[in-house]
Structure formats: C-alpha cells, structure tokens
C-alpha positions as CSV (number, residue, x, y, z in Angstrom):
1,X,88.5,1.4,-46.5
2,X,89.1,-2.4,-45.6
3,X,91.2,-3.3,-48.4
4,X,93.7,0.1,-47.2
5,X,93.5,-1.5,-43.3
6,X,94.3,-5.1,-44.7
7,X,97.2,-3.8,-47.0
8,X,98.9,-1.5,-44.1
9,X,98.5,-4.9,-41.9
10,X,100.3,-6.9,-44.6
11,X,103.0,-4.2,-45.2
12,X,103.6,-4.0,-41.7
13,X,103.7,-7.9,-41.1
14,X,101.2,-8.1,-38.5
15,X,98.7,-10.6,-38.3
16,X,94.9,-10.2,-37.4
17,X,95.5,-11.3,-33.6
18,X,98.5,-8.6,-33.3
19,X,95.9,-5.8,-34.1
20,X,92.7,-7.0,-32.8
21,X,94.8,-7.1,-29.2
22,X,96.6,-3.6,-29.7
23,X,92.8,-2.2,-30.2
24,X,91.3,-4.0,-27.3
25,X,89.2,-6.5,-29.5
26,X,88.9,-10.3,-30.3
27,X,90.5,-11.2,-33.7
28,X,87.5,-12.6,-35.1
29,X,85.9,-8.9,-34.3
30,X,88.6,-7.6,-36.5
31,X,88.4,-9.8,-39.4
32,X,84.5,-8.7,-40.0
33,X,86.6,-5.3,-40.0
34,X,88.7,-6.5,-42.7
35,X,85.9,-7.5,-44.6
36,X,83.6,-4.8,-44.6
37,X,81.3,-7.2,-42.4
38,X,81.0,-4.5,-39.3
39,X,81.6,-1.1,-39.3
40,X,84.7,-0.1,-38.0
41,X,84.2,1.7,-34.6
42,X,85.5,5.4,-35.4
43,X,87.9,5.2,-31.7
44,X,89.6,1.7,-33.6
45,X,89.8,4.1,-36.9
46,X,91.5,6.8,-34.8
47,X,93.3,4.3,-33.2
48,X,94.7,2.7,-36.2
49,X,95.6,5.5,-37.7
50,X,98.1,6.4,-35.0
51,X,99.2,3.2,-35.2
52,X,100.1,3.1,-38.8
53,X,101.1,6.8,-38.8
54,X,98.6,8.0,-42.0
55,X,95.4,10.0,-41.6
56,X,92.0,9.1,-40.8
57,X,91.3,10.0,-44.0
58,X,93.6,7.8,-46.0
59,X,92.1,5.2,-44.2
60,X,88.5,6.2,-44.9
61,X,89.9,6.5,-49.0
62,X,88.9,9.9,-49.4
63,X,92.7,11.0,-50.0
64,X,95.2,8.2,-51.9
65,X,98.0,10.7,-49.8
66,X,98.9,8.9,-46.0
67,X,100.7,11.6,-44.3
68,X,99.3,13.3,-41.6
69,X,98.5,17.3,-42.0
C-alpha cells in the first residue's frame, strides 16, 4: 500500500506538503505514511481515495484494477 500512495502522488505531481495539508496532517506525518512507518488512518485512506479517484481497495493492493465499482 505505500509504494501505490507514493506512485499516485508522483503521477499526479504533488509533493508530500500538498497532501499532508489536503488531509489535515503535517507532512512529516505523511511521509511515515509513505514509508510504511504509521498506519495510515482509514478516514486519510478514504480520503485519498476520493482524491485520486481509485478504490480503497486499490489502495490497500488487494485489486491491481483502480476504478471505482
């Protein structure tokens, strides 16, 4: 799961302080995220997934398919 949040970050050209403050969090917060450090907080993994548009499970890897049902 944080390698898939990293990549949609990259492919969308935002930088670590861009979503840490569209999720209400410090960047530092966001890059333990990245890194598998913290556990990703499952209203940030809703969150995110509205924001990139794929499904909560494309960002948990249990479907390699990103569109929404």
């Amino acid at each position: 799961m944080y390698k898939r949040i990293r990549d949609l970050r990259e492919d969308h050209d935002k930088t670590q302080e861009q979503i840490a403050a569209m999720l209400g969090t410090s960047q530092t917060m966001y890059a333990r995220y990245e890194r598998g450090a913290s556990e990703l907080p499952i209203r940030h993994l809703i969150r995110l997934a509205k924001y990139y548009g794929v499904s909560t499970d494309y960002l948990l890897c249990l479907t390699d398919d990103p569109r929404v049902n």
